[in-house]
N, C-alpha and C positions, 0 to 999 in steps of 0.2 A: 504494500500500500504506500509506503514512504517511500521508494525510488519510481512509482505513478505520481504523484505530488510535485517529485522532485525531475520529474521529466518535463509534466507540465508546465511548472516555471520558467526551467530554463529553455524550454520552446518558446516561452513567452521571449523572455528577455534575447533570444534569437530575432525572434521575427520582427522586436522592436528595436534591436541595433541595425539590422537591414533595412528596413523602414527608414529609420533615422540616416544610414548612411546613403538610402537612393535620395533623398532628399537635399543632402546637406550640398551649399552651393562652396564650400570651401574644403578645397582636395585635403588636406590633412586633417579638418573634422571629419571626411567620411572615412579617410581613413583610418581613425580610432575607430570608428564605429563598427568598418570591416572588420578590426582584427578583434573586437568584442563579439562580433557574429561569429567569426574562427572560431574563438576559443568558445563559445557554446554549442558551437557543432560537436566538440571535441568531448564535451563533458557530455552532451548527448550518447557520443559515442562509449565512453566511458558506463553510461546508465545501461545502457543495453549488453555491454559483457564482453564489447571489442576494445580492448584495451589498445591493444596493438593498433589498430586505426586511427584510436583518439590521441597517441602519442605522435602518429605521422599527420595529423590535422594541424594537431599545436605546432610540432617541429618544423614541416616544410610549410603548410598554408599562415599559418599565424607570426612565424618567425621567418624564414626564407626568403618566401612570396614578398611579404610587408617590405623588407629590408630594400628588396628590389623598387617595389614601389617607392618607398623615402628618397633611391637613390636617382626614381625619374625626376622626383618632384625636383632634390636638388639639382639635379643637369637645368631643367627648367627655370631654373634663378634668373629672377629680372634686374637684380641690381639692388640700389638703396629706394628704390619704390614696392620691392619686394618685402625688405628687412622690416620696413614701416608696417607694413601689412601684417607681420608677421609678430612685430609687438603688439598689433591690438586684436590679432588672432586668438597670443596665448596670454588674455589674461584672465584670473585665477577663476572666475565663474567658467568659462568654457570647460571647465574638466570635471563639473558639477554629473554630469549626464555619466559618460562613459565610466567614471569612477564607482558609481552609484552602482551599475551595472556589473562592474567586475567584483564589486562588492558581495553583490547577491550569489555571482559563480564562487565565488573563494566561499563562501559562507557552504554554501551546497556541497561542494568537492572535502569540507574538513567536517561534515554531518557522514559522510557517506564516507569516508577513511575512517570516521571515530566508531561508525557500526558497522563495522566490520568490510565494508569493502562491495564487491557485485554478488550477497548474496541472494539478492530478489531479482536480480537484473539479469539474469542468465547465463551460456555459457561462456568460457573465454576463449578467446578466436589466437592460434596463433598464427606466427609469421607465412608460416606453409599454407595455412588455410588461405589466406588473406591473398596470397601469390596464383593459387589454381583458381581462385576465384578471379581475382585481377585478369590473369590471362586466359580464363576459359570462357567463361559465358559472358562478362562482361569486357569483353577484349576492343568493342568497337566503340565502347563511351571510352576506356584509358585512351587507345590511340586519337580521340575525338576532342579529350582533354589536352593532350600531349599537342595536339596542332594548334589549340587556342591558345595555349600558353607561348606557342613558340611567334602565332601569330602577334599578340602582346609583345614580345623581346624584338619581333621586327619593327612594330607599330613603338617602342622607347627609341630604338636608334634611329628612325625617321625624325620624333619628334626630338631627339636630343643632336641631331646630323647638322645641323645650321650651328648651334652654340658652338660647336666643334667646330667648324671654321672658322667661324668668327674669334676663335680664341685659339686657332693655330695662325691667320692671319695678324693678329696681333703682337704675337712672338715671333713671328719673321721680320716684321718692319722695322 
């Protein structure tokens, strides 16, 4: 009954960080919000008994992915009309939302390590399972995945291809 409870929530607090981050018109508030929706897929994942899933959610979609993203955003730096932007981005009410949110997963995740761990929540998947599944039945969503993301790594270095000459042209003159 207590990890149905505790599914519900953080579906909740999913579908309100995705929410909140299709909405948000300023790239680094959606992207807290992504990596708030990440990390509740993850504990999702965690409630149902895939452990192993919900640790490559956090590891590569929550941390990896993210890291990439911060580092389009910075290739995309506009200067000192940026930095301006960027102090009245982060001041201290803006982290009101996403804080709150990671509050209620932290809160969830040390309810559910204190009693005892996945035992309402099912079996534990490991890495073998997780791999024949990856590449058997669902072989055509991974490689489906696999070309959005590479489509995304083309779609940065287009959008990051100008800065770069403009800042290798700068250092030749």
């Amino acid at each position: 009954m207590l990890a149905l409870i505790l599914f519900y929530i953080t579906s909740a607090v999913a579908i309100f960080a995705t929410v909140m981050m299709i909405t948000r018109l300023n790239a680094v508030h959606g992207l807290l919000y992504l990596i708030l929706s990440l990390l509740a897929v993850g504990v999702i994942f965690f409630l149902l008994g895939a452990h192993f899933a919900a640790v490559l959610e956090v590891i590569i979609y929550a941390g990896a992915i993210m890291v990439l993203f911060v580092f389009v955003i910075m290739m995309l730096n506009l200067g000192q009309k940026t930095i301006e932007q960027e102090r009245i981005w982060l001041q201290p009410g803006i982290w009101r939302g996403p804080s709150l949110l990671a509050l209620i997963l932290f809160v969830e995740m040390f309810v559910i390590i204190v009693l005892g761990g996945n035992a309402e929540t099912g079996q534990v998947v490991n890495s073998k399972q997780v791999g024949i599944a990856l590449f058997g039945p669902y072989l055509l969503a991974v490689e489906l995945a696999s070309m959005l993301l590479l489509a995304g790594l083309v779609g940065a270095y287009h959008l990051g291809k100008p800065m770069l000459k403009a800042t290798r042209s700068r250092g030749h003159s």
